[in-house]
N, C-alpha and C positions, 0 to 999 in steps of 0.2 A: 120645268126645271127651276124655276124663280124659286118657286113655291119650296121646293125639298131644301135649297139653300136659306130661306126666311126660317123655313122651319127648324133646320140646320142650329141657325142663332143663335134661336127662341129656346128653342134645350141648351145649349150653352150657356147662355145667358139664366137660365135656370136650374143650372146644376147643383150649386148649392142647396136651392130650394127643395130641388129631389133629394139630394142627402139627407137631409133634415126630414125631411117626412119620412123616411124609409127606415127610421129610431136606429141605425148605425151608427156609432161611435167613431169621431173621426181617423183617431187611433187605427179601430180596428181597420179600416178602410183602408188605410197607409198601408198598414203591417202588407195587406192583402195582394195589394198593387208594387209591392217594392219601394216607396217611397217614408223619405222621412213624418213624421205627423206635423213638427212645425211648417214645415214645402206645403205640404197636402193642405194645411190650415190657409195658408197665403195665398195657395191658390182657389181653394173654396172660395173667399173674400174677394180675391180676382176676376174669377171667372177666366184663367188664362190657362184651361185642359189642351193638353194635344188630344188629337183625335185620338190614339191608343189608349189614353187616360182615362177620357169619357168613355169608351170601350169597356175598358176592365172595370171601370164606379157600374158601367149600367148593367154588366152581366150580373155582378153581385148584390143590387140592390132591385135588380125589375120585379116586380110582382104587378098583380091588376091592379091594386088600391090605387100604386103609383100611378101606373099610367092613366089610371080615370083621373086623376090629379094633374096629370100631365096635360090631356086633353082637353077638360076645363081649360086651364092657362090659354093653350092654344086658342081656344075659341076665344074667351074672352080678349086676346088678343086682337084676335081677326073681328071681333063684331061691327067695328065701322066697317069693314072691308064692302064696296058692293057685290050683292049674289045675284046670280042668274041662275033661272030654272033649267032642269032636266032636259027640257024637252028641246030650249034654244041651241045646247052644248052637242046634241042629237044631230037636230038640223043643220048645224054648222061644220058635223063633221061628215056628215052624210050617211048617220046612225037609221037605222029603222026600227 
C-alpha cells in the first residue's frame, strides 16, 4: 500500500513533466478538461492536480512512449531503494 501512494506522488509530482513529453499544448489540454489555460499553466508549475485532473491530463495524453518515460523516472527514483530476491518474497509469504 506505501508503495501505490509513493508511487501516487511520484506522478504527481511529475505531471508536468508528462505534459511536456506528450507534445500537447497547454491550451489544448485546458480547452479539453474544462479549465482555464492560465489555471491549467499554474497548476502545471504547481503540481496541485486533483485527482479528477490528473484523470482526465492522463486519459488524453497516455500512450507507451509516455509511460516507458514514466517508468524510467520511477525507477531511477527507487534505485537507492533496497531489493530483495523473488524467491525470499516466496518464502515469506509461503509461495511455492
Amino acid at each position: 500500500m506505501i508503495e501505490v501512494i509513493q508511487n501516487y506522488k511520484e506522478l504527481k509530482k511529475n505531471m508536468g513533466n508528462l505534459i511536456n513529453k506528450s507534445g500537447y499544448k497547454n491550451s489544448f489540454l485546458a480547452e479539453k478538461i474544462g479549465m482555464q489555460p492560465t489555471l491549467f499553466s499554474v497548476k502545471k508549475q504547481r503540481g496541485n492536480w486533483s485527482d479528477d485532473e490528473m484523470e482526465k491530463i492522463l486519459v488524453l495524453i497516455e500512450n507507451e512512449e509516455l509511460e516507458d518515460y514514466y517508468l524510467t523516472e520511477l525507477m531511477e527514483a527507487e534505485k537507492d531503494e533496497p531489493s530483495y530476491p523473488i524467491s525470499k518474497l516466496k518464502s515469506e509469504m509461503g509461495w511455492k
